[in-house]
C-alpha positions as CSV (number, residue, x, y, z in Angstrom):
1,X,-17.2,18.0,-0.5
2,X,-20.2,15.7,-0.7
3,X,-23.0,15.9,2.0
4,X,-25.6,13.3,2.9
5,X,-27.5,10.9,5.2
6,X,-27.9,7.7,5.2
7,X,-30.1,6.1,8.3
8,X,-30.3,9.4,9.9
9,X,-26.6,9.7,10.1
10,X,-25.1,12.4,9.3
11,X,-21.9,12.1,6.3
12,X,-19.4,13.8,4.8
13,X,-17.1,12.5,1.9
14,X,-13.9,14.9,1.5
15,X,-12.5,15.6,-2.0
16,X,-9.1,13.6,-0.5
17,X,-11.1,10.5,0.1
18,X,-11.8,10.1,-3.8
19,X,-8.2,10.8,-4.4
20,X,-6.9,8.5,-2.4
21,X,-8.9,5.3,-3.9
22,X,-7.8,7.0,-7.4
23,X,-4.2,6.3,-6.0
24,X,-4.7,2.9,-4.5
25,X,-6.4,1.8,-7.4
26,X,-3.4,2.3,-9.7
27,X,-3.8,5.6,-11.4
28,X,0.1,5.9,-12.2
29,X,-0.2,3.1,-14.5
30,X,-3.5,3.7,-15.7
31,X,-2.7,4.3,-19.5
32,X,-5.8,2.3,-21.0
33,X,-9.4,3.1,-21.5
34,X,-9.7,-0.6,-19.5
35,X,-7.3,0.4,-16.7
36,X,-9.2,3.8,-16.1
37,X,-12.6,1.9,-16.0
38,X,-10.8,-0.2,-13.3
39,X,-10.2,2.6,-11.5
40,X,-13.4,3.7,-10.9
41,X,-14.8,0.7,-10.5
42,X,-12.1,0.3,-7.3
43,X,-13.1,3.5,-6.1
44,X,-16.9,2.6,-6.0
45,X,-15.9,-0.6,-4.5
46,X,-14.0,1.6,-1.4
47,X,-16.5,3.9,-1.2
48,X,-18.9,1.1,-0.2
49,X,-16.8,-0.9,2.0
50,X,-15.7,2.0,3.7
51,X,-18.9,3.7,4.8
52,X,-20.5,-0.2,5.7
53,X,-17.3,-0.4,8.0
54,X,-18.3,3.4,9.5
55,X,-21.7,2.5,9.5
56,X,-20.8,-0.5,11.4
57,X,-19.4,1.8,14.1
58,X,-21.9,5.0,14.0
59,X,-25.1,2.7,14.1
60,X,-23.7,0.8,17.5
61,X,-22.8,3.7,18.9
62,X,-26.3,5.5,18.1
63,X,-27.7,2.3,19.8
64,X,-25.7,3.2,23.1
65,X,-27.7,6.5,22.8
66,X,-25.2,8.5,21.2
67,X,-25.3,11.0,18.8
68,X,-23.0,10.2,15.3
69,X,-21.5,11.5,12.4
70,X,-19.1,9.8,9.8
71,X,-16.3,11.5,7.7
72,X,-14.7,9.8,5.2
73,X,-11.2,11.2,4.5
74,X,-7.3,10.5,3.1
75,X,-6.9,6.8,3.5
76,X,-10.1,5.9,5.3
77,X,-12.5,7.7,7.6
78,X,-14.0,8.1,11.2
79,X,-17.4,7.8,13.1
80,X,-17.5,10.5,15.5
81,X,-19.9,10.1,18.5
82,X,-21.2,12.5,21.6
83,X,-23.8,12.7,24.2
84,X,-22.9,9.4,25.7
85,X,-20.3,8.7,27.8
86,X,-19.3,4.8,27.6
87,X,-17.6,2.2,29.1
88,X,-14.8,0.0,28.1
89,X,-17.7,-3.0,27.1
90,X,-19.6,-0.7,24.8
91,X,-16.2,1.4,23.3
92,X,-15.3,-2.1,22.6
93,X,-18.6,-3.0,21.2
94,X,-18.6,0.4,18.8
95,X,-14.8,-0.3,17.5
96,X,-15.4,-4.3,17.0
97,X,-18.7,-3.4,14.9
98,X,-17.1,-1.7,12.1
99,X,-14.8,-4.7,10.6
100,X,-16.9,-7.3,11.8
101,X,-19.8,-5.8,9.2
102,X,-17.4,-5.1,7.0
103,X,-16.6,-8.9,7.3
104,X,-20.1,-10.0,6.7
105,X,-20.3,-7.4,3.6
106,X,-17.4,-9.7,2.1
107,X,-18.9,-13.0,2.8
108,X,-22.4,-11.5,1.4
109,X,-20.3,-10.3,-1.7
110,X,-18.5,-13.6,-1.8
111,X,-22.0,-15.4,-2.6
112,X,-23.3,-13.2,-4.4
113,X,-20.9,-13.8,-6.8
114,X,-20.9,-17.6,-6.6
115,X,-24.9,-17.4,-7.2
116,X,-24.3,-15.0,-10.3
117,X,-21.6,-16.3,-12.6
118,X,-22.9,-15.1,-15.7
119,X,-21.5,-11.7,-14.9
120,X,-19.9,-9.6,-17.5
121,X,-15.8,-9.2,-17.2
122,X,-16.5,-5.8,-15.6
123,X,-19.0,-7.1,-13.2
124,X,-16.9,-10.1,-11.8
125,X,-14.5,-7.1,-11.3
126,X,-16.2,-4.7,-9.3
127,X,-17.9,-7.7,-6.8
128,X,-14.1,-9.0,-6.8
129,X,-12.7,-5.6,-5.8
130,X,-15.4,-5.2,-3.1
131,X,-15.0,-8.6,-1.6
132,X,-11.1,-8.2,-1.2
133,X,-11.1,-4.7,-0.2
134,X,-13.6,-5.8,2.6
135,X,-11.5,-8.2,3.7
136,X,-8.3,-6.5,3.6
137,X,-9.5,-3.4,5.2
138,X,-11.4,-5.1,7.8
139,X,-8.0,-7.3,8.8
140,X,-5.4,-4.0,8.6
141,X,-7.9,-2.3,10.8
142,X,-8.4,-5.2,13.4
143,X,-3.7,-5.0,14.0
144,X,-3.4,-4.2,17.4
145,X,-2.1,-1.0,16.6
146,X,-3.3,2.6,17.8
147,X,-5.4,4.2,15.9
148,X,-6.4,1.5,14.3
149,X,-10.0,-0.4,15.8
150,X,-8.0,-3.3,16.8
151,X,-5.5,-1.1,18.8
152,X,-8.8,0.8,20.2
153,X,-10.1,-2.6,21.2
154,X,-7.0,-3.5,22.8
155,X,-6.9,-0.2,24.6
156,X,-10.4,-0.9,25.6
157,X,-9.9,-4.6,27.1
158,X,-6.6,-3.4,28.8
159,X,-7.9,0.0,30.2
160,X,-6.6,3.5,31.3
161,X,-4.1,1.9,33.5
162,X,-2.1,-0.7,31.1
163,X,-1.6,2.0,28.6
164,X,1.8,1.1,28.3
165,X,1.4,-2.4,27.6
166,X,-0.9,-0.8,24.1
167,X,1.5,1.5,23.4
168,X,4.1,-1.4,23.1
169,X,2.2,-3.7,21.4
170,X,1.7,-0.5,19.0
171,X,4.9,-0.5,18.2
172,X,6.0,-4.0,17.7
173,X,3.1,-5.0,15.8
174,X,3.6,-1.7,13.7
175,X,6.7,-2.4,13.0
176,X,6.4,-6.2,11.8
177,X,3.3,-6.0,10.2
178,X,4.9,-3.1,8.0
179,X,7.7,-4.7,7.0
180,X,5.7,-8.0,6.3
181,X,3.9,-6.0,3.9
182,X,6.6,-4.5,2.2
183,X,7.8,-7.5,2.0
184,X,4.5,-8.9,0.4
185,X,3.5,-6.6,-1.6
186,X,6.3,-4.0,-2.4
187,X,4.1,-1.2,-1.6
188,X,5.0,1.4,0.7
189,X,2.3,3.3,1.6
190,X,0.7,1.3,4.3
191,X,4.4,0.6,5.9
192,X,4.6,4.4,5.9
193,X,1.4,5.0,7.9
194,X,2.5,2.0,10.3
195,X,5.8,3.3,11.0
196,X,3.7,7.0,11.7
197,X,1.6,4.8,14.4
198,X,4.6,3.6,15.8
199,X,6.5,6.6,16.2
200,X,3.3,8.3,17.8
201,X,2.7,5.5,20.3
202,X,6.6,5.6,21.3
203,X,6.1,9.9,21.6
204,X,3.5,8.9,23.7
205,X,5.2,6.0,25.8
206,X,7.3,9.3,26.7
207,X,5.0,10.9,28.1
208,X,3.6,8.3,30.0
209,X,7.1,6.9,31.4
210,X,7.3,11.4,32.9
211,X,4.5,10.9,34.5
């Protein structure tokens, strides 16, 4: 486990988190000394996009007056806050932070690129990795799907009492967007964690329909 801070916040980087990016970057079919270079290359590339987008949601909340710390962990990560308690305007604020910085890292990237293009083959890959994992990352995230930020947003705009209505639109979105990406991209590993949302928004749409 790897310790550290970075602007006074606090951050841990769990040995799962590495693993993960080795998986997602294609480590089954990793056979050449190429391949393996792409690999770490993608996990560098995560690593960075993934704390910006944490970052994103641990500095705003600090700015609220909160006290943060970020984890990064399987498939992703969290920014933990305490000390404050907030309202719906600055939740939303805190959850909309991380992908919209994440965003602006692509779109930085993006130029970056288009101002160097004398980069070697293994250069254009890493800044081509980071700009479409920041993209990617930052649109999953923003589905209107609890956990996910833009589920939280959602939650947040709707309030306490239209839980149901989130819960719902967990679900459906869930669903669809996981099959749309099965359906893009063959993969099931994302459709997985979608269909886990799902099923934990409809346990909880039990709950709610009791009380």
């Amino acid at each position: 486990m790897i310790r550290f801070s970075l602007f006074g916040i606090p951050i841990t980087v769990q040995p799962f988190f590495w693993l993960t990016l080795v998986i997602l970057g294609g480590a089954n079919g990793a056979d050449t000394r190429a391949q393996i270079l792409g690999i770490g290359l993608f996990v560098i590339a995560g690593f960075i996009s993934i704390l910006v987008h944490e970052l994103g949601h641990a500095l705003t909340a600090r700015r609220f007056g909160a006290q943060t710390h970020i984890a990064l962990i399987a498939f992703g990560g969290y920014a933990a806050y305490s000390g404050v308690q907030m309202t719906r305007r600055q939740s939303f604020l805190i959850t909309a932070a991380g992908p919209a910085i994440q965003i602006a890292l692509g779109f930085a990237v993006l130029l970056l690129a288009r101002a160097l293009p004398n980069l070697s083959l293994y250069g254009d890959h890493f800044l081509g990795t980071l700009i479409w994992i920041s993209f990617a990352w930052a649109i999953l995230n923003l589905l209107p799907v609890l956990p996910l930020d833009g589920g939280r947003m959602l939650e947040s705009i709707l309030g306490p009492k239209r839980i149901k209505i989130t819960l719902w639109v967990t679900i459906i979105t869930a669903i669809i967007a996981g099959l749309a990406i099965h359906e893009k991209t063959g993969s099931w590993v994302f459709p997985i964690f979608l269909g886990m949302f799902a099923w934990q928004a409809f346990q909880q749409l039990k709950e709610e329909n009791w009380r």
